[in-house]
Backbone bond lengths (Angstrom), bond angles and torsions (degrees), N, CA, C in turn:
res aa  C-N    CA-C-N  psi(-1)  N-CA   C-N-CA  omega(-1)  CA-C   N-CA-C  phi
1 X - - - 1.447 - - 1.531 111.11 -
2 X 1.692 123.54 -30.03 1.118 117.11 -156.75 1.950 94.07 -80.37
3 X 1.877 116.65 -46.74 1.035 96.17 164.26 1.477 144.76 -35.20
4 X 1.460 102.80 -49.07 1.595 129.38 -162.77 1.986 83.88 -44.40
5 X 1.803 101.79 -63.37 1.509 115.84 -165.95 1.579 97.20 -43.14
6 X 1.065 108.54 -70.41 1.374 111.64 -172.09 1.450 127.23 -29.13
7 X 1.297 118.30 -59.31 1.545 151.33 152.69 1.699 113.91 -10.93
8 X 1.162 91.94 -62.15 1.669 130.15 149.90 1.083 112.87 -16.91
9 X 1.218 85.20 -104.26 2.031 111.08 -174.72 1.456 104.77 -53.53
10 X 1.301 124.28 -33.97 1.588 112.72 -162.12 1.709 94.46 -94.96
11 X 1.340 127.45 3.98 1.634 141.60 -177.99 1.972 95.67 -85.14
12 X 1.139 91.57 -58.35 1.580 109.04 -173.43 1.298 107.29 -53.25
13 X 1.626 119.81 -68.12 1.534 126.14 -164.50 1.520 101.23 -51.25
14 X 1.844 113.69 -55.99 1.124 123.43 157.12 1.802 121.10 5.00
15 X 1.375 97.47 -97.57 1.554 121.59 168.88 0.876 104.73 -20.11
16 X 1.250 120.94 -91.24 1.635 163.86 -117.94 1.976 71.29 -78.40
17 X 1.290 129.72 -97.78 1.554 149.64 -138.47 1.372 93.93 -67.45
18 X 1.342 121.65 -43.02 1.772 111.99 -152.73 1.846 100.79 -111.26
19 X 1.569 105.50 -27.21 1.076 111.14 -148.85 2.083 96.99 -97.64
20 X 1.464 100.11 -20.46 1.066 112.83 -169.36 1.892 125.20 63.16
21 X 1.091 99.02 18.74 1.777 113.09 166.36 1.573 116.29 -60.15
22 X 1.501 107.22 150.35 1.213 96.17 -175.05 1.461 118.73 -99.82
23 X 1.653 151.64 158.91 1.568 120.66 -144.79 1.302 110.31 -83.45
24 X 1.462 114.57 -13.38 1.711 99.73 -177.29 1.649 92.88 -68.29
25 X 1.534 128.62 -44.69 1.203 105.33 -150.06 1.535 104.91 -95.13
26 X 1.534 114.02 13.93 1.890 111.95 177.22 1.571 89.35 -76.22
27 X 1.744 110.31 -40.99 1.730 107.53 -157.75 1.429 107.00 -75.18
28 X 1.532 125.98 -20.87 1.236 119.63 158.31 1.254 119.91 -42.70
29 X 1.123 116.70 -66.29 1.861 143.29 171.42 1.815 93.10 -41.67
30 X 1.392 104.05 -60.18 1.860 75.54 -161.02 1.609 100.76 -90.02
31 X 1.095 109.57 28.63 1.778 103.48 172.66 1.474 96.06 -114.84
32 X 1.145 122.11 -4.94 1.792 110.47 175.08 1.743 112.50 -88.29
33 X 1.364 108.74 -6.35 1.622 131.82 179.39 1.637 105.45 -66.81
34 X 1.125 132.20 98.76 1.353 136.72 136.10 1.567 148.24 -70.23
35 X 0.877 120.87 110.14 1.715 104.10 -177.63 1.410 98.54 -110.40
36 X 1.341 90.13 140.07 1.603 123.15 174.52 2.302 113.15 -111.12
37 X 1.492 87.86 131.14 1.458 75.62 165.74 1.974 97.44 -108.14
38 X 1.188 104.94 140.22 1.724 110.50 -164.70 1.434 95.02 -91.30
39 X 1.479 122.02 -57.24 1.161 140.78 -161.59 1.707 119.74 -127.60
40 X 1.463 132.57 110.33 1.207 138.40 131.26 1.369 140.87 -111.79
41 X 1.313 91.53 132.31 1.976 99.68 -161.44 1.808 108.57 -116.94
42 X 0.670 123.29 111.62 1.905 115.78 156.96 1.674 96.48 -63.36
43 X 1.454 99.76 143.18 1.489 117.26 -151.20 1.811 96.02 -147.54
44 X 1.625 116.06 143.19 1.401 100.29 163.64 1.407 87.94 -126.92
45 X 1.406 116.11 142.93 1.774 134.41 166.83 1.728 114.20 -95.81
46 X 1.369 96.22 115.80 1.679 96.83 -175.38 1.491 102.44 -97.23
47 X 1.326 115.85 129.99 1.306 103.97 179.98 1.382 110.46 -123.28
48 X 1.144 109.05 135.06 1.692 136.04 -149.19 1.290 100.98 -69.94
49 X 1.560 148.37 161.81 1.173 152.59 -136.20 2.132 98.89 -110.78
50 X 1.500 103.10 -45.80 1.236 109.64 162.65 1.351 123.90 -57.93
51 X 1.214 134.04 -2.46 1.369 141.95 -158.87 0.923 100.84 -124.26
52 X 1.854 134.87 -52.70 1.077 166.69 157.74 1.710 92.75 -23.99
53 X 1.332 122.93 -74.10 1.074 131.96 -166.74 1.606 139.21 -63.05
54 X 1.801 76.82 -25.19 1.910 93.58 176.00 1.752 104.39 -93.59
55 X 1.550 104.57 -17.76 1.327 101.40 163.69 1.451 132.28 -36.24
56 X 1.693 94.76 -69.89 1.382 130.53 158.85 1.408 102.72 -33.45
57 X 1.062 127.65 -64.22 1.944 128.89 -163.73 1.435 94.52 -55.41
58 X 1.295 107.20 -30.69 1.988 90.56 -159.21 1.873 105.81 -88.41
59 X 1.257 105.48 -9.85 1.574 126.76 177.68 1.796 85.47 37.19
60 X 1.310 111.97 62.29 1.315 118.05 132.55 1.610 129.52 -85.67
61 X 1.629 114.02 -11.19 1.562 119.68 -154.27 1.718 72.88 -128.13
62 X 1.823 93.16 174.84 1.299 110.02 146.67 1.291 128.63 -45.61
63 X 1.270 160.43 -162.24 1.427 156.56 25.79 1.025 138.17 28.45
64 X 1.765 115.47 -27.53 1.355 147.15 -154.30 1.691 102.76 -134.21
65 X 1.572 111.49 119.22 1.692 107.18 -169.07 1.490 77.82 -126.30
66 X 1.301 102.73 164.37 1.736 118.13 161.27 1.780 99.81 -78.34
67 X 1.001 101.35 173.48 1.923 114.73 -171.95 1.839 99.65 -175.44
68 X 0.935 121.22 119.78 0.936 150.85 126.71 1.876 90.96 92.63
69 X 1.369 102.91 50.99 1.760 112.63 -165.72 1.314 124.07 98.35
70 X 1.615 117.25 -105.97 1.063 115.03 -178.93 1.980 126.62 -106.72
71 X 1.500 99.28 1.21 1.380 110.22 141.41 1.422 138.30 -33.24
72 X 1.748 116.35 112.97 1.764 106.56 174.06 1.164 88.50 -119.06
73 X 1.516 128.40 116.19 1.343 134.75 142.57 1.545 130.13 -118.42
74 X 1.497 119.65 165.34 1.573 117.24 -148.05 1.611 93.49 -128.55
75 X 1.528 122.46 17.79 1.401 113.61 -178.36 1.865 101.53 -89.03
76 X 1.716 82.72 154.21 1.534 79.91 -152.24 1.916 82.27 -87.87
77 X 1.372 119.75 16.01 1.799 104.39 -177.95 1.355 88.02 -105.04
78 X 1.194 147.51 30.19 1.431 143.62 -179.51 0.965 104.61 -89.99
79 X 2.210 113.32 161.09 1.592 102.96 -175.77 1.587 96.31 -99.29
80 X 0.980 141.83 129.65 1.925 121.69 178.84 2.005 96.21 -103.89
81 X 1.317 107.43 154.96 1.193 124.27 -163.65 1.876 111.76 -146.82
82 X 0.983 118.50 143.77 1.317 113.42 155.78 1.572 127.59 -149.95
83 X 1.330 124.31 136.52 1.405 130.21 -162.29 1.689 93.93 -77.03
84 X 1.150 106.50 155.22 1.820 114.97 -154.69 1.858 92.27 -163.93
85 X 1.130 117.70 144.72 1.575 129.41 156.30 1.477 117.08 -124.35
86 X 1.177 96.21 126.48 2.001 101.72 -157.87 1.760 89.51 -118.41
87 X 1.226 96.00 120.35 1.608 107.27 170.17 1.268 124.53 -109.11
88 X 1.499 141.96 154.02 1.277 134.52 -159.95 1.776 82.65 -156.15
89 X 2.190 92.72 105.93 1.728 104.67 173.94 1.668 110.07 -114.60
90 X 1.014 96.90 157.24 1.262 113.08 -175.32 1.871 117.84 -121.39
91 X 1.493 121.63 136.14 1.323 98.92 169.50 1.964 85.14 -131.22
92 X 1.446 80.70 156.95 1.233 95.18 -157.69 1.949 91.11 -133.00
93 X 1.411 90.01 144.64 1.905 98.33 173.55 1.585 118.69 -101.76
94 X 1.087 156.21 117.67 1.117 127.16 131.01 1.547 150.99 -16.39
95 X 1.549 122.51 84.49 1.460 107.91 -170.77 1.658 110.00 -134.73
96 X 1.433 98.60 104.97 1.240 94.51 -175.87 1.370 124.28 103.99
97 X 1.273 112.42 16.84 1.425 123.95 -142.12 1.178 127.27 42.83
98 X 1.778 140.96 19.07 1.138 140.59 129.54 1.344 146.67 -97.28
99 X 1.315 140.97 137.68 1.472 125.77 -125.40 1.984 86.20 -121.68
100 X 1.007 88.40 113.95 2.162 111.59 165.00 0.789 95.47 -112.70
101 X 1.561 84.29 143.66 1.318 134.90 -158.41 1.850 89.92 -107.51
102 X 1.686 92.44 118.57 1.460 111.23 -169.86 1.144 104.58 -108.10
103 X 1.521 125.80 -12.31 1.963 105.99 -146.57 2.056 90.05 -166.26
104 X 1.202 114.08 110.17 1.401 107.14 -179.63 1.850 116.53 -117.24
105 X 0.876 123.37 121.41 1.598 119.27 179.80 1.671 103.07 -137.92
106 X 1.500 81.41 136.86 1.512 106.98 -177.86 1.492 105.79 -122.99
């Protein structure tokens, strides 16, 4: 909800400043704005030993990954993994009484 609000308000100021709308009809506009979340998944990312390794080269990360929970090991035949939630949102308009799909993030 706090996005949805947001979405909103930053639709309106929008209008209203750049677009030159007048406010009853920006708040029309940002009250026809819906957001939808379509898709949330818990996800695990395996990351491959070659990948793993150039990581390491750039010594932006540790040396040290979690593995299999609360495991830190540095062998380079290890599998390393990490739990991730990947969402796929949608905002959608009202027009016409049918709602397009304006705005997609994955």
């Amino acid at each position: 909800e706090y996005l949805e609000d947001r979405i909103r308000t930053m639709a309106l100021q929008h209008l209203i400043k750049v677009e030159g709308v007048s406010k009853e009809e920006g708040e029309n506009v940002a009250n026809s704005l819906v957001l939808r979340v379509v898709s949330s998944r818990e996800r695990v990312t395996h990351v491959e030993p070659r990948l793993l390794r150039w990581i390491q080269a750039q010594k932006k990360f540790s040396t040290s990954f979690a593995v299999g929970g609360n495991e830190h090991v540095q062998s380079e035949n290890a599998k390393f993994s990490f739990p991730h939630r990947s969402k796929t949102i949608l905002i959608f308009q009202r027009i016409g009484g049918i709602d397009v799909v304006v705005f997609v993030v994955y």
